[in-house]
C-alpha positions as CSV (number, residue, x, y, z in Angstrom):
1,X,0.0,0.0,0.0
2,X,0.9,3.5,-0.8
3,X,2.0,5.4,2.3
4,X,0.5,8.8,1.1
5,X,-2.7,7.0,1.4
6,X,-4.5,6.6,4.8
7,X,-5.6,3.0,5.7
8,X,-9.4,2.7,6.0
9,X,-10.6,3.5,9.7
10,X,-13.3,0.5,10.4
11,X,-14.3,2.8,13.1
12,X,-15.1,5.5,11.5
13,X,-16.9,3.2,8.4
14,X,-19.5,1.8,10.6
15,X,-20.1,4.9,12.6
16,X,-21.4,6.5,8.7
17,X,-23.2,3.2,8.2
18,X,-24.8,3.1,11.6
19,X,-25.7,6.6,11.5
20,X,-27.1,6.6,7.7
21,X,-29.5,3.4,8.6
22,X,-30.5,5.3,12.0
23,X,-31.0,8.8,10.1
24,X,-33.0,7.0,6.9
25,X,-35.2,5.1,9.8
26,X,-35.9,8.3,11.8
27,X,-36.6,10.6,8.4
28,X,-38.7,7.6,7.3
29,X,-40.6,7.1,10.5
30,X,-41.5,10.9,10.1
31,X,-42.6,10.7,6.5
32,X,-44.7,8.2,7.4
33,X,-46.7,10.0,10.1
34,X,-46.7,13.0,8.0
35,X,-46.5,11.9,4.4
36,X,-44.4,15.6,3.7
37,X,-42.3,14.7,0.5
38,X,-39.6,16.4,2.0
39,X,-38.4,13.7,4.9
40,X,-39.3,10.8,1.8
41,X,-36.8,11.9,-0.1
42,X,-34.6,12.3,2.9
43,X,-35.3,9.0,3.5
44,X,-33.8,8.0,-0.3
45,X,-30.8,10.0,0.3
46,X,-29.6,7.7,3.2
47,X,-30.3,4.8,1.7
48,X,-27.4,6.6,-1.0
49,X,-25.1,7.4,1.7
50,X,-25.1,3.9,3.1
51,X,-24.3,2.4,-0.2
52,X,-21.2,5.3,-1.1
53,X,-20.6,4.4,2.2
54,X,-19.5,1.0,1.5
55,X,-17.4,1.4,-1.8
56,X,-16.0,4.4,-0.6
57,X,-14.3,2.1,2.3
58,X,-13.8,-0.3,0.2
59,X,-12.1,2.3,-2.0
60,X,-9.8,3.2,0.4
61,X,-9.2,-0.2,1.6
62,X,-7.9,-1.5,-2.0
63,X,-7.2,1.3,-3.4
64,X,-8.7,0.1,-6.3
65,X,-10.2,2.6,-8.9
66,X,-13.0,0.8,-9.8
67,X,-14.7,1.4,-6.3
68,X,-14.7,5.4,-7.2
69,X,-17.0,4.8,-10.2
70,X,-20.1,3.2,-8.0
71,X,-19.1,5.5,-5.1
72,X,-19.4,8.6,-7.3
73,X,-23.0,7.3,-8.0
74,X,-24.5,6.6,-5.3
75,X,-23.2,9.9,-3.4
76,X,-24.4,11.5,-6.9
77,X,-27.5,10.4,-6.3
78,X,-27.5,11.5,-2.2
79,X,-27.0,14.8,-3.8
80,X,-29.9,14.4,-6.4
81,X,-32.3,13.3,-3.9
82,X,-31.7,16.2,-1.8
83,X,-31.9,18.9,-4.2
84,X,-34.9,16.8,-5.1
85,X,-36.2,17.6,-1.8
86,X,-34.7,21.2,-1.3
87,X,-37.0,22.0,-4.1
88,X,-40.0,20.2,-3.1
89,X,-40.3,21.7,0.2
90,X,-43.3,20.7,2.5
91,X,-45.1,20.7,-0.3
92,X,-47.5,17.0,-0.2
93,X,-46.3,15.9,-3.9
94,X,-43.2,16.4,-5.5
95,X,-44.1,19.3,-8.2
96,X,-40.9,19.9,-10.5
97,X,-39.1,16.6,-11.6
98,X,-37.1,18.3,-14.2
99,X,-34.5,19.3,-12.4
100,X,-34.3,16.0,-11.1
101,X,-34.4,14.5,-14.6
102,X,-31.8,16.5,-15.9
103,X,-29.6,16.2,-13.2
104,X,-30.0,11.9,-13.6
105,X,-29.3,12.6,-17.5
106,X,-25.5,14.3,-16.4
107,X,-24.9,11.3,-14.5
108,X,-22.6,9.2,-16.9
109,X,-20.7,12.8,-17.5
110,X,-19.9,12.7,-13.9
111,X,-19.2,9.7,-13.2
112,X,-16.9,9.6,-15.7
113,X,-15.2,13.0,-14.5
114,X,-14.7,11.5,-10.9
115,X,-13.3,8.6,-12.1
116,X,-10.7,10.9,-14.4
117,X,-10.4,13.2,-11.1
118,X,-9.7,10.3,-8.9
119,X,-6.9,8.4,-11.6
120,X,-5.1,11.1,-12.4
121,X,-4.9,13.5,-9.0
122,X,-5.8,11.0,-6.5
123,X,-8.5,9.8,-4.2
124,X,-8.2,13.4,-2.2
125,X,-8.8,15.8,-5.3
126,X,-12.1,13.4,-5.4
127,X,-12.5,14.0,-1.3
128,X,-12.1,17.7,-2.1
129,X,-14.4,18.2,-4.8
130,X,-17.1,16.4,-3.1
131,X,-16.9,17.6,0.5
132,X,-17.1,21.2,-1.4
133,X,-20.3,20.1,-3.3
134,X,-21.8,18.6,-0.1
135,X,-21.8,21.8,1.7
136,X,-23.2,23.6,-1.3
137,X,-25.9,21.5,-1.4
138,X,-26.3,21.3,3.1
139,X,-26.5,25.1,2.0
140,X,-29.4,24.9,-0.6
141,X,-31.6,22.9,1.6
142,X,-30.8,25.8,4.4
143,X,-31.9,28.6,2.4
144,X,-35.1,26.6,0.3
145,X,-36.9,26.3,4.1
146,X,-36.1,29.6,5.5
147,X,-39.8,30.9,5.7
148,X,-40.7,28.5,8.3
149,X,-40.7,29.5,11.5
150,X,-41.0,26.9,14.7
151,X,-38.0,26.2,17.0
152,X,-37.8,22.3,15.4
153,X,-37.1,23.9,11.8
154,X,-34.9,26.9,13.1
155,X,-32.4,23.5,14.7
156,X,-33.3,21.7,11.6
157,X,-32.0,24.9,9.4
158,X,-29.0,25.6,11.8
159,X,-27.9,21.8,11.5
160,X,-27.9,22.0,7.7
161,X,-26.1,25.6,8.2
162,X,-23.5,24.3,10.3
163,X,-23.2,20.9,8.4
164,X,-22.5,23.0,5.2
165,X,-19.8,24.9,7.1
166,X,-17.9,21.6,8.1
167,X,-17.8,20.1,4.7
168,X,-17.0,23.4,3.2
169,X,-14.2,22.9,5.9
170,X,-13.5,19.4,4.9
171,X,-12.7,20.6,1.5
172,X,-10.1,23.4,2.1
173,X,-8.4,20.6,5.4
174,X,-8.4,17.6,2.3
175,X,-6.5,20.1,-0.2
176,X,-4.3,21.1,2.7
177,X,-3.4,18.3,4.2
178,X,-2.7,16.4,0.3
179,X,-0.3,19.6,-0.5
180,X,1.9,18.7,2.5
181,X,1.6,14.6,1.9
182,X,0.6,13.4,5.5
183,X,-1.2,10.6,5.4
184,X,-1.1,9.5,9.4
185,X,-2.6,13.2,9.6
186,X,-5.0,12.9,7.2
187,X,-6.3,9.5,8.7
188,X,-6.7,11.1,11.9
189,X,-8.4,13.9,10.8
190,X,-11.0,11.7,8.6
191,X,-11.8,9.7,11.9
192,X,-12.7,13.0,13.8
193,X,-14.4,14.4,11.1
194,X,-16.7,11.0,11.2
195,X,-18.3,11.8,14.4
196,X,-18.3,15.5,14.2
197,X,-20.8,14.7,10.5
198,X,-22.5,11.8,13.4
199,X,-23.6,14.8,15.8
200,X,-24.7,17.1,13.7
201,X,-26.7,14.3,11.8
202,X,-27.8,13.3,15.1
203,X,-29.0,16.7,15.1
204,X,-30.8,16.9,11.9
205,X,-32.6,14.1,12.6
206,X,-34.0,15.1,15.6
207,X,-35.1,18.2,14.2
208,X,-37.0,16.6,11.8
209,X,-38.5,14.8,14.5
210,X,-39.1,18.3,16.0
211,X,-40.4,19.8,13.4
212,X,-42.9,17.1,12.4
213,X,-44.3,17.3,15.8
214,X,-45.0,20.9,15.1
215,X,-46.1,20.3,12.1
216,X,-48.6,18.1,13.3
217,X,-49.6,20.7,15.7
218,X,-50.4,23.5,13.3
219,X,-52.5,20.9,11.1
220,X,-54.6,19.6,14.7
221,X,-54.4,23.5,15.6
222,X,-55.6,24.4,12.3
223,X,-58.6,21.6,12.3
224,X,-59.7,22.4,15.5
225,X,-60.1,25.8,14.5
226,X,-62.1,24.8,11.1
227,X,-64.5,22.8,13.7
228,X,-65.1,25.3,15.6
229,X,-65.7,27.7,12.8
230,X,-67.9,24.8,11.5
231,X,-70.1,24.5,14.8
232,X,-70.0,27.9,14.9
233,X,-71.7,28.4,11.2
234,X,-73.8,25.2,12.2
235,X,-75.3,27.1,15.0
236,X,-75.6,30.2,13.5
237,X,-77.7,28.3,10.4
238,X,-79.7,26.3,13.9
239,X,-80.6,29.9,14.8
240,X,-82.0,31.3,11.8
241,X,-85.3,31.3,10.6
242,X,-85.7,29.8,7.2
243,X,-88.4,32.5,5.2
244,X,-86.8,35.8,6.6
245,X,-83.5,35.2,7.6
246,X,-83.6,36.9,10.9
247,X,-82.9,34.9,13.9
248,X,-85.5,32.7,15.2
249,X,-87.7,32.2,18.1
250,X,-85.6,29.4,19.8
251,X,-82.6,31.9,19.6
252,X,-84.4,34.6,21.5
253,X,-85.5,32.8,23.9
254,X,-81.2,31.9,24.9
255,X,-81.0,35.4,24.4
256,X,-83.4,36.1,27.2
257,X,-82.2,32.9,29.4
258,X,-78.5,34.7,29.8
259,X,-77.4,35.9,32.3
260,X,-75.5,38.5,31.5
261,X,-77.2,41.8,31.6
262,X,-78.9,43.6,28.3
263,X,-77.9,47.3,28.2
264,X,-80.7,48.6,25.7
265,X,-83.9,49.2,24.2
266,X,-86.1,45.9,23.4
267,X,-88.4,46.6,20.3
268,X,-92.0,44.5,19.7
269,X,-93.7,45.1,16.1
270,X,-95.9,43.3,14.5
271,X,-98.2,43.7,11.5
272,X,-101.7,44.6,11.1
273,X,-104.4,42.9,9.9
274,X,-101.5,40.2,7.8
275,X,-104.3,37.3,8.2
276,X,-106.4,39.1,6.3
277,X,-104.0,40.1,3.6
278,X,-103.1,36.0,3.6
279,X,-106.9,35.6,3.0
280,X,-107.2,37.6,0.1
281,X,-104.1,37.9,-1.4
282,X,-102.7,34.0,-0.8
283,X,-99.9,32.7,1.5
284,X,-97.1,32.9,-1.4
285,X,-98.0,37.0,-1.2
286,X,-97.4,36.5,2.8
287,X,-94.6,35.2,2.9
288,X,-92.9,37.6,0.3
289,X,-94.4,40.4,2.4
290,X,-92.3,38.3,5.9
291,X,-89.3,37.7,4.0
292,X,-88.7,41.7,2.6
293,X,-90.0,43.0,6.2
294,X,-86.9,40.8,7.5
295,X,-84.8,42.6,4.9
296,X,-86.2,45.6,6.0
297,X,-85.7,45.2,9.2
298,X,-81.8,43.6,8.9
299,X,-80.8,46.6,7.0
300,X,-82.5,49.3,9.3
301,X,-80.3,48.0,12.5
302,X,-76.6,48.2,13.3
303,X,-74.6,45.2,12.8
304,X,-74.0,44.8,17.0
305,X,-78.3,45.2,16.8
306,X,-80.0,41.7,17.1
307,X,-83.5,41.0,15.1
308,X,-85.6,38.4,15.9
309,X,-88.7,36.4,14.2
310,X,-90.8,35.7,17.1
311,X,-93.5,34.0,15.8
312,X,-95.7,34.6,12.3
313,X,-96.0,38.2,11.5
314,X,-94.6,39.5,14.8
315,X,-90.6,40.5,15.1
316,X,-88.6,41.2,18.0
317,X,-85.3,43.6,17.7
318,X,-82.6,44.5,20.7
319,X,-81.4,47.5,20.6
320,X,-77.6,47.4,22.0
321,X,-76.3,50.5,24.5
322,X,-78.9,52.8,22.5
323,X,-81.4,55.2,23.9
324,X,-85.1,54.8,23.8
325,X,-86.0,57.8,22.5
326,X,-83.1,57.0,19.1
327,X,-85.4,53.5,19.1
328,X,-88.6,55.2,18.7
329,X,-87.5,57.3,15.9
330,X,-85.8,54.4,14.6
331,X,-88.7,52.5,14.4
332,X,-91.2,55.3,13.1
333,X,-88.8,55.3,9.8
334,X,-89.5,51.5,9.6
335,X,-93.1,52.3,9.8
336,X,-92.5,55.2,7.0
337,X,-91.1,52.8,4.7
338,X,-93.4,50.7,4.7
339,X,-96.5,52.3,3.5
340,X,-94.9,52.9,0.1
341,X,-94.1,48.3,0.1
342,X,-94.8,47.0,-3.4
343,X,-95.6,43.0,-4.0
344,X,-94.7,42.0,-7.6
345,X,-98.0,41.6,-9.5
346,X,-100.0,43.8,-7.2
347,X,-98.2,46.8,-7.0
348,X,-98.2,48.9,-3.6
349,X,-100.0,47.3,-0.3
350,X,-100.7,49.6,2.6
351,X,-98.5,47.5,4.5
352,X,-98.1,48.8,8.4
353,X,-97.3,47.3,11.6
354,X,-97.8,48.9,15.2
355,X,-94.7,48.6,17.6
356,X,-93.7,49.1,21.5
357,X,-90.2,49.7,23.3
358,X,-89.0,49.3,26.4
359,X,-85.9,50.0,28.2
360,X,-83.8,46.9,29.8
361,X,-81.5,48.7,31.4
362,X,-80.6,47.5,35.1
363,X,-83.6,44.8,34.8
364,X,-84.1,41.0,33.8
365,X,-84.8,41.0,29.4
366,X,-88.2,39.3,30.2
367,X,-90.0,41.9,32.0
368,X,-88.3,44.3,29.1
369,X,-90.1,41.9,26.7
370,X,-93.3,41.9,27.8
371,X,-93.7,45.8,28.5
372,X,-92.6,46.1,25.4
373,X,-95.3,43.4,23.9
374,X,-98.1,45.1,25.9
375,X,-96.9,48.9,24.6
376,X,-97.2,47.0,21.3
377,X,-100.8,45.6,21.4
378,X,-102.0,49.2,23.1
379,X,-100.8,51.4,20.4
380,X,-102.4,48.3,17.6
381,X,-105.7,49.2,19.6
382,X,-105.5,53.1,19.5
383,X,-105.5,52.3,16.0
384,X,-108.4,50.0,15.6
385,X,-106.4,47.1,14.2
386,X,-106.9,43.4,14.9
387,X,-104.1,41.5,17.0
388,X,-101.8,39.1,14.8
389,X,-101.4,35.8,15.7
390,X,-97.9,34.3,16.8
């Protein structure tokens, strides 16, 4: 054996191999409880590294040329895979093969170029090259994921940062160290330099780990806040009534059964004579005549008012932190706008309601309510009209 060339550290050898078959399991583990193309394709790329892990030792073992040629490959292909997955992100499917593609189709090309590199200046122009490719590529991964944010990615990032730094490293030590012809130095310094690349994989691995429990966080975070939305829209749709879109008469009464105090006014109307109008004119003219009052009456309040359908022709509305004489005035333009309401087909009806307030403040909704209801039916029989049923 040449003495210029290191003997192979076992050591070292199965340190790279145990790591690469712990790192694949762990990246694998986490793409299968996330299914993130990203820690797949990590996966790939230590299955590579375990196999240029073995013809590189027995590369240096033999010294034999013919190992560089499949050891070229498969770390070729380590770096493939991971610009593969620099590029895919988190993304769930891998969008752009043709990088990939036409980074396969240069494959012969560079296989033959290490195996020229490695014949005619020796194994460490090879070791050079590729530790300097390595961190470039460490260093793409760490700039593709910089927009996110948790603590398991900023570790994750900071391994692949440092990781690039220490092959980058590797590279300018190798040229170094095969410039002055040491090889009992150089053999030394390849065994430290296998655990150091062991931590900091350790590391990255863990991160992964990290950051796939985060992950997993943000999606339960994210569909726990979807459910709730969801309940929240499916209650809302529980408490509307169907024909006028107002709220309904099971949602008042939880508005009166809270126990939080009412600060307001609490508005009764309802219309006159609407049986008879549903008599003559049919039940399809009542209802459009219920469902445009409920558009009347929704776009007559603020949005922090509340209107209610209490039952048939008779509404409900809560005034929030507004005074009663504002209410009355309020309501006497609903009444205004009324008289002029137009049915299609028939033209203008002499639509009217009567109406009552009351103020809740410093006192239970319910009694509100029904001094509000009873100012309702007195002013309906001031003016002659005949009570609506509920």
């Amino acid at each position: 054996m040449d003495p210029s060339y290191p003997a192979p550290d076992t050591a070292t050898f199965y340190i790279q191999e145990i790591g690469a078959l712990l790192f694949g399991m762990a990246f694998l583990f986490v793409y299968r409880q996330s299914r993130i193309v990203y820690f797949g394709l990590w996966t790939i790329a230590w299955l590579m590294r375990f196999l240029a892990a073995i013809f590189g030792y027995e590369l240096l073992r033999t010294l034999n040329a013919g190992w560089l040629a499949p050891h070229a490959t498969f770390e070729f292909g380590f770096l493939i895979v991971l610009i593969a997955a620099a590029r895919a992100g988190f993304a769930a499917d891998m969008k752009d093969w043709r990088t990939v593609l036409r980074l396969i189709a240069i494959l012969p090309m560079f296989v033959t170029l290490v195996y020229a590199v490695g014949t005619r200046w020796s194994i460490e122009a090879w070791q050079t090259s590729d530790a300097m490719v390595l961190g470039g590529v460490y260093f793409y991964n760490f700039r593709m994921l910089r927009q996110h944010q948790g603590i398991g990615s900023r570790f994750f990032r900071f391994s692949l940062l440092l990781l690039s730094v220490l092959f980058i490293e590797h590279a300018i030590t190798f040229l170094y160290l095969y410039n002055r012809d040491d090889a009992a130095v150089w053999a030394r310094y390849l065994h430290y330099e296998g655990y150091w690349d062991f931590v900091l994989h350790c590391v990255l691995a863990f991160s992964a780990m990290a950051m796939w429990s985060e992950n997993s966080l943000d999606r339960i975070r994210g569909l726990m806040a979807e459910l709730d939305r969801l309940r929240r829209e499916r209650r809302h749709v529980a408490e509307l009534d169907g024909l006028t879109g107002l709220l309904n008469q099971a949602a008042l009464a939880r508005r009166i059964e809270q126990p939080n105090e009412f600060g307001g006014v609490v508005a009764v109307c309802d219309m006159n004579n609407f049986k008879e109008i549903n008599d003559r004119y049919g039940h399809l003219v009542g209802d459009e005549i219920l469902r445009n009052i409920g558009s009347l009456l929704q776009s007559s309040i603020r949005p922090t008012d509340e209107a209610f359908r209490w039952g048939g022709d008779e509404f409900v509305i809560l005034f929030h932190n507004q005074d009663a004489e504002v209410v009355r005035r309020r309501m006497g333009e609903i009444e205004a706008r009324l008289r002029d309401f137009q049915v299609r087909g028939y033209g203008v009806l002499p639509i009217s309601f009567s109406w009552g307030t009351a103020d809740a403040q410093g006192r239970p909704m319910r009694e509100a309510l029904d001094e509000a209801d009873r100012s309702m039916y007195s002013r309906k029989r001031k003016r002659g009209g005949t009570a609506g049923e509920r």
